[in-house]
C-alpha positions in Angstrom: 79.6 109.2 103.5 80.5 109.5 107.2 79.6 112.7 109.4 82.5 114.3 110.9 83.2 113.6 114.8 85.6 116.8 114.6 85.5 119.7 112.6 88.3 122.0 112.8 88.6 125.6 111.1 91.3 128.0 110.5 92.9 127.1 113.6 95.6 129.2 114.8 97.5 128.0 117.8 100.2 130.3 119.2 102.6 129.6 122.2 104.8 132.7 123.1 105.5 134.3 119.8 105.6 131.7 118.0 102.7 130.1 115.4 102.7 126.1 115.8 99.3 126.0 113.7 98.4 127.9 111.1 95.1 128.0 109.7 94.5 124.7 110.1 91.0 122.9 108.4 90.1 119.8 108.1 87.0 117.0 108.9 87.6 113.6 111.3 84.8 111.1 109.4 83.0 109.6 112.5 83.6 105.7 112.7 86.6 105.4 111.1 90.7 105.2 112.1 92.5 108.6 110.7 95.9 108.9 110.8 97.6 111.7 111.9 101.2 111.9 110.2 104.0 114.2 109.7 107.5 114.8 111.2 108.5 115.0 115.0 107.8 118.7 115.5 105.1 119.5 112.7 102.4 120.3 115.3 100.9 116.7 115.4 100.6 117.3 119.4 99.4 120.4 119.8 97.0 119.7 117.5 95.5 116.5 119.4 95.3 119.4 122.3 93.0 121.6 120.9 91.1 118.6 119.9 90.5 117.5 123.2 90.4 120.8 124.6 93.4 121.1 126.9 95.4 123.3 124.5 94.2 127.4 124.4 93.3 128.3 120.7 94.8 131.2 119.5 91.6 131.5 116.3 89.5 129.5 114.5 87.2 126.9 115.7 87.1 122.7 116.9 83.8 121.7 117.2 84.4 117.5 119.1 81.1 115.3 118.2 78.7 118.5 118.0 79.7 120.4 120.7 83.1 122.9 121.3 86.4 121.5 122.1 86.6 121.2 125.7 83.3 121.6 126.9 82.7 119.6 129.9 79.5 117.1 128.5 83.0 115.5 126.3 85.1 114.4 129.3 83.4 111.2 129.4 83.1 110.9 125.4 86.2 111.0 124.4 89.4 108.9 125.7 93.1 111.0 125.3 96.5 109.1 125.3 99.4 111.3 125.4 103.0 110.3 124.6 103.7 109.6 128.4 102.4 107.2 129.7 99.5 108.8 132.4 99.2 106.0 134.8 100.2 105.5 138.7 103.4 104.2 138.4 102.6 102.6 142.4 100.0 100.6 141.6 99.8 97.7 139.4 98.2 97.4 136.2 94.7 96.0 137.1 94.3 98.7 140.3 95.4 101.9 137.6 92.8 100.6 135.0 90.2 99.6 137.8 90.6 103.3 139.4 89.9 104.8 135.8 87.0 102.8 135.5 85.4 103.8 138.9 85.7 107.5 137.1 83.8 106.8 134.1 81.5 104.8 135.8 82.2 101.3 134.6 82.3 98.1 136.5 85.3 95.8 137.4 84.6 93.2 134.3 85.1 96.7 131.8 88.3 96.8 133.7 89.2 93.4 132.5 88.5 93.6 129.2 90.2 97.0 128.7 93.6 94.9 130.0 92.5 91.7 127.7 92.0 94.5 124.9 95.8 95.4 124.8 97.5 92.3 126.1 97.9 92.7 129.5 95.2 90.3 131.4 98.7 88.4 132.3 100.7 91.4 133.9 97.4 92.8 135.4 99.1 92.4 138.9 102.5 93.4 138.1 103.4 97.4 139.5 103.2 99.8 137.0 106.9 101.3 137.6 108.7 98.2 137.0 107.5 97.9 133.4 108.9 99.1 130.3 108.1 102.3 128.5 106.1 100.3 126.2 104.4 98.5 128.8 103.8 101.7 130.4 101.8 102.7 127.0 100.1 99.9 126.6 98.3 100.7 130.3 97.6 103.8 129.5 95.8 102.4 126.5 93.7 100.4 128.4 92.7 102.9 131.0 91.1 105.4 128.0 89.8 102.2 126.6 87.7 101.0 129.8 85.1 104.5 129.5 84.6 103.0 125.8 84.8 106.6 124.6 82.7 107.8 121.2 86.0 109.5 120.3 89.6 107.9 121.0 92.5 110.2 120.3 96.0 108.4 120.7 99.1 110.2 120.7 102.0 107.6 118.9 100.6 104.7 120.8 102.7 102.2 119.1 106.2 104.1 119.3 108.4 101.2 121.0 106.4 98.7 120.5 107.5 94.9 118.5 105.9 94.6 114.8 103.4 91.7 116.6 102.0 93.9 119.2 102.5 97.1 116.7 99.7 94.3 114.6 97.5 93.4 117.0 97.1 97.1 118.5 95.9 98.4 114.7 93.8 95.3 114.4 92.0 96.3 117.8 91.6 100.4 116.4 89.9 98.4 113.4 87.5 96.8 115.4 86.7 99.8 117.7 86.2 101.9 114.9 84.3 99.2 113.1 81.8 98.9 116.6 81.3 102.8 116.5 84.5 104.3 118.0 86.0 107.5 116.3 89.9 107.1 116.5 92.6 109.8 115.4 95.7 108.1 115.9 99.4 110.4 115.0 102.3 109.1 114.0 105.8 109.8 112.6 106.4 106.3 111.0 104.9 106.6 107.3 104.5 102.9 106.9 101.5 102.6 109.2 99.8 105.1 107.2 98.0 102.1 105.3 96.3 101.1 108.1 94.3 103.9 108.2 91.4 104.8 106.0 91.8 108.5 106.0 94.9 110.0 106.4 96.3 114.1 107.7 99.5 114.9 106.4 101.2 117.4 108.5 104.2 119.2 107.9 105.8 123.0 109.5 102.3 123.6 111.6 100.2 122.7 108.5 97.9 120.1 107.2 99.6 119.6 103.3 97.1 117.1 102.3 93.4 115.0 103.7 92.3 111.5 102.1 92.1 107.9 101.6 95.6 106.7 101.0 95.1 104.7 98.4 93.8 108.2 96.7 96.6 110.3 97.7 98.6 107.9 96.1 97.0 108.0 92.9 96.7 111.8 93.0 100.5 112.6 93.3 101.8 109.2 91.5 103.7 108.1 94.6 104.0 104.1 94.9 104.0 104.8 98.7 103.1 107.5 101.2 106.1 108.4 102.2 106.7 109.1 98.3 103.0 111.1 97.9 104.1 113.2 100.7 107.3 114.6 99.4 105.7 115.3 96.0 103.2 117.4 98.1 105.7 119.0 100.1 107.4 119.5 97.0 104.4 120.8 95.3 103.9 118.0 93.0 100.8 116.6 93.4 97.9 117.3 91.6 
């Protein structure tokens, strides 16, 4: 049984008058990949947020690898990609990934194998702003990787990406998580929930169901995930 790197309860996340999370509960196993899916919309982001501790919690509590979300001992423990790409767009690959390096603390040769890590070693001296938006992700990627956080959370990191790199990129997670590394990774594409080994199924602001997928399967009857999450929605599962 793996300890939890996150444990979130009964969160509550308003912005304006409007609820995005509602009571939300649920435990990250430490050392393994999670998925995080559900529909554009259902939350998914915000909730990453209060993970990392950059979104204000309305109620209810994230505790991050023992200590509160957002205290300032996790900045170099846990590595955040966001949907856009947070990079330089100036400078080329190598000097964004070197820069981010030099913050955490690491040397030049954690650098390079952050870029081998997502594919990039060959583009390393290519500018940033003339690269594709998948490109753009993939640097991004590698400048979170380079402070080999304890906790790794990764906002749709595969979105635009072909079905080889889309491969490679889970096969790396799996290795990461297999050498230690927490990694909640969101997405809206139900087909890469099998290459998790515990999934969050989000929907409207709430979590509708947390397991293996291979048992949520079994528990609702559904030959796929996509399947076992409308019967939940639809208040079929067991």
């Amino acid at each position: 049984m793996h300890a939890a790197a996150v444990d979130v309860r009964d969160l509550v996340v308003e912005l304006g008058r409007r609820r995005i999370l509602h009571q939300v509960s649920f435990d990250v196993p430490a050392g393994q990949v999670t998925g995080l899916l559900g529909p554009s919309g259902c939350g998914k982001t915000t909730l990453m947020r209060s993970i990392v501790g950059i979104a204000r919690i309305t109620a209810g509590s994230v505790t991050v690898l023992g200590r509160p979300a957002g205290a300032a001992d996790l900045r170099r423990r846990i590595g955040y990609v966001t949907q856009a790409a947070s990079v330089y767009i100036d400078l080329t690959v190598r000097a964004n990934v070197r820069y981010f390096a030099t913050l955490y603390g690491r040397d030049r040769a954690a650098a390079d194998a952050a870029l081998a890590d997502v594919a990039l070693a060959d583009r390393a001296d290519q500018v940033v702003g003339t690269m594709s938006g998948g490109e753009r992700a993939r640097v991004s990627l590698a400048c979170a990787l380079v402070a080999r956080p304890q906790l790794l959370v990764l906002d749709e990191p595969t979105v635009g990406l072909d079905p080889v790199l889309r491969r490679d990129l889970w096969a790396l997670f799996h290795e990461l998580a297999r050498a230690g590394t927490t990694l909640l990774v969101s997405s809206h594409v139900m087909d890469e929930a099998d290459r998790c080994e515990q999934l969050l199924l989000m929907r409207e602001g709430r979590v509708v169901a947390v397991g293996p997928p291979d048992e949520l399967k079994a528990r609702t009857g559904a030959a796929d995930i996509e399947g076992a999450f409308l019967r939940l929605v639809e208040g079929r599962g067991r």
